[in-house]
Structure formats: structure tokens, C-alpha cells
C-alpha positions as CSV (number, residue, x, y, z in Angstrom):
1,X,236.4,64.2,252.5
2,X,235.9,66.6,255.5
3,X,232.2,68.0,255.4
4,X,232.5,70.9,257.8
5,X,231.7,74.4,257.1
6,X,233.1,77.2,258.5
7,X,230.2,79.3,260.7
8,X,231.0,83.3,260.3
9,X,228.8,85.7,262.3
10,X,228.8,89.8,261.3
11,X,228.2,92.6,263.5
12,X,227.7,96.0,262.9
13,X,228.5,97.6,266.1
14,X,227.5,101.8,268.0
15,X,229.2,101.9,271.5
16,X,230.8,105.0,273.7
17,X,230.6,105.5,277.3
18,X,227.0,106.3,277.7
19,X,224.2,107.3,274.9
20,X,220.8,106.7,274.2
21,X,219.7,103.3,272.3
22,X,216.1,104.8,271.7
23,X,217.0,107.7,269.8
24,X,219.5,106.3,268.0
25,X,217.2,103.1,267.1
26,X,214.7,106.2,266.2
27,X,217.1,108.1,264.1
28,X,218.5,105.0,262.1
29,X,215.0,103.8,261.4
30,X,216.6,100.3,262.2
31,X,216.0,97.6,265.3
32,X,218.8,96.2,266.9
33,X,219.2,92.5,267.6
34,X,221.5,93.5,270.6
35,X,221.9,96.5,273.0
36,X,224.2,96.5,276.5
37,X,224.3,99.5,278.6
38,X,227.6,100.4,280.4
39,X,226.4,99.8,283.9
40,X,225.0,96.1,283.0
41,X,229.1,95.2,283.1
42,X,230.6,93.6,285.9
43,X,232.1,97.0,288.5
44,X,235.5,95.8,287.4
45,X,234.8,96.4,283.6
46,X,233.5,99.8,284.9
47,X,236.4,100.4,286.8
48,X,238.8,100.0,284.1
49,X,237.0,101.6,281.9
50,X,236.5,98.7,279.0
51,X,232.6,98.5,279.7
52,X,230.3,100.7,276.6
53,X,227.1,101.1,276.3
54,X,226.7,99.6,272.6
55,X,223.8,99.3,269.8
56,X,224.3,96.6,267.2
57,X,222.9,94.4,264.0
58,X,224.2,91.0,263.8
59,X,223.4,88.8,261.2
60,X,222.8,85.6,262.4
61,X,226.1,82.9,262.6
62,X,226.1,81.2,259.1
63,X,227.9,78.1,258.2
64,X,229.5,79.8,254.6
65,X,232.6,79.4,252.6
66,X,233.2,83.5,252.6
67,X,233.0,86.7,254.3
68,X,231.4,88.9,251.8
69,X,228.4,86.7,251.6
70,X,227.5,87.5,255.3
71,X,228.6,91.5,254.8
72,X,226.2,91.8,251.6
73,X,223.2,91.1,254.4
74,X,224.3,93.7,257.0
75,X,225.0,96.1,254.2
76,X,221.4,95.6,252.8
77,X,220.2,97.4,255.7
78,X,222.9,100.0,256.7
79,X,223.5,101.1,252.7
80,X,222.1,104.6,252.1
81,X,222.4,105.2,255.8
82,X,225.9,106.4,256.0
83,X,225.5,110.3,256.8
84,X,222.9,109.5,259.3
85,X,225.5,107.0,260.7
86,X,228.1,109.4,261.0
87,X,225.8,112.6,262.6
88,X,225.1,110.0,265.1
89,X,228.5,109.4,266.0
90,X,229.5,113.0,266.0
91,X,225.9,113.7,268.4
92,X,226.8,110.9,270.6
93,X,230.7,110.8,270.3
94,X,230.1,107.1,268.9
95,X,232.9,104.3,267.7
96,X,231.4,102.4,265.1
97,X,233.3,99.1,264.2
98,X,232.3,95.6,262.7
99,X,233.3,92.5,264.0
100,X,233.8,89.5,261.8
101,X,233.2,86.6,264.0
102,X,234.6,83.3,262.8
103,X,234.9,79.5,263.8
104,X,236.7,77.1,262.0
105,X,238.3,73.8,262.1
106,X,241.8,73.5,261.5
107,X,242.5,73.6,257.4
108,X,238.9,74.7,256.5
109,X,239.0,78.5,257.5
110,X,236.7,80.5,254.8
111,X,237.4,83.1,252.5
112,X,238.6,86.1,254.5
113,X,238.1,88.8,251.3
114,X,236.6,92.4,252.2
115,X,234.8,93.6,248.5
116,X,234.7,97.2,247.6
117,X,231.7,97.6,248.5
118,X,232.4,96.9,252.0
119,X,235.8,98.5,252.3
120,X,234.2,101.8,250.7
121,X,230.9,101.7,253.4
122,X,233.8,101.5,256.3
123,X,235.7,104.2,255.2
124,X,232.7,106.3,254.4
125,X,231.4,106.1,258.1
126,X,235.0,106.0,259.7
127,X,234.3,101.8,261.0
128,X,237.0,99.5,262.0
129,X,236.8,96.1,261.0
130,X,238.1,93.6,263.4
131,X,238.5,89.9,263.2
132,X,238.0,87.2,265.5
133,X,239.1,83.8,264.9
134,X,238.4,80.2,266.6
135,X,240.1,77.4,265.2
136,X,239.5,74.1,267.1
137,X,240.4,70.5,265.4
């Protein structure tokens, strides 16, 4: 019997080209755990233009069986937040996204299920959701 648990990590992510991470931690009433200004990239990123400056929760990497469980944490703190969420995109020209973050060993990958709840919050602020995945044996 194979005792290994998947670990799945959440982020709720605010990046564009340049803003500022006070005012929006101000605004949102919320901490990050993680901020990165544009110019903290390597020149190259800056060159070709993939380096933001970016705001973000994570929830902290969890060895779980599912997705949702992980989600239901970030959305304790964002939930009732959404307007707020989207006047700060539209004042800062903001992408918000989340990024499911997942490592697995080879036939024990977890529950990949987005609830309601989640795909509703998403669509109400305009998010992406992007996956990735780490599979090692």
C-alpha cells in the first residue's frame, strides 16, 4: 500500500506592470504572504516583458486528497471582497488569477474538482485559474 499524499499549494495572485502593494494591501484590508516588484526580475525578464510586479495569498502547501479543500481556505479570506477586488483591478489595470500548485507521484494525483463556489468567486472577479502539475515516481 503506497502511503504518499499528494501536496497542493493555492495562490491567489494581483500582478500588472507596475502598482502599489501598500495601497492595495490597504484597500483589501488583507496581508500578503508574498509580494515581487517588476524590477526585482532578472534585466532579461524586464526586457521581454514577462517580469510583474505581483501581490498574493498563498495558503501554505498541504499534503491533501483534493483541491477544493485548499480553495475553501483562500476563499475564507477573499469571500465578500469581490467588488473591492475588481475596482482594484480596474484602478491599477490588475490580472488577477489563481494558481493551483500540485505535486504528485505517479498514480496518486488528488482530486482536481473546482466547486461552485469557487468557479462562481472567479467569474465574479474576472480570475483565471491555472494548473501546475509535478509528477515524479
Amino acid at each position: 500500500m503506497n502511503d504518499f499524499i499528494p501536496s497542493i499549494k493555492v495562490i491567489f495572485c494581483l500582478s500588472a506592470n507596475e502598482f502599489n502593494l501598500d495601497e492595495v494591501t490597504c484597500r483589501l484590508g488583507v496581508a500578503p504572504t508574498r509580494t515581487k516588484t517588476r524590477d526585482s526580475f532578472p534585466p532579461q525578464s524586464i526586457a521581454a516583458d514577462v517580469a510583474k510586479t505581483m501581490w498574493a495569498i498563498e495558503i501554505k502547501e498541504d499534503n491533501c486528497w483534493g483541491v477544493r479543500v485548499l480553495f475553501r481556505e483562500i476563499l475564507k479570506i477573499l469571500c465578500g471582497k469581490e467588488q473591492l477586488i475588481k475596482r482594484l483591478c480596474d484602478d491599477y489595470n490588475l490580472e488577477v488569477h489563481f494558481e493551483v500548485v500540485i505535486h504528485m507521484k505517479d498514480g496518486d494525483s488528488p482530486e482536481v474538482v473546482l466547486p461552485q463556489e469557487v468557479i462562481l468567486f472567479a467569474a465574479a472577479i474576472n480570475a483565471e485559474i491555472g494548473f501546475d502539475l509535478y509528477c515524479f515516481e
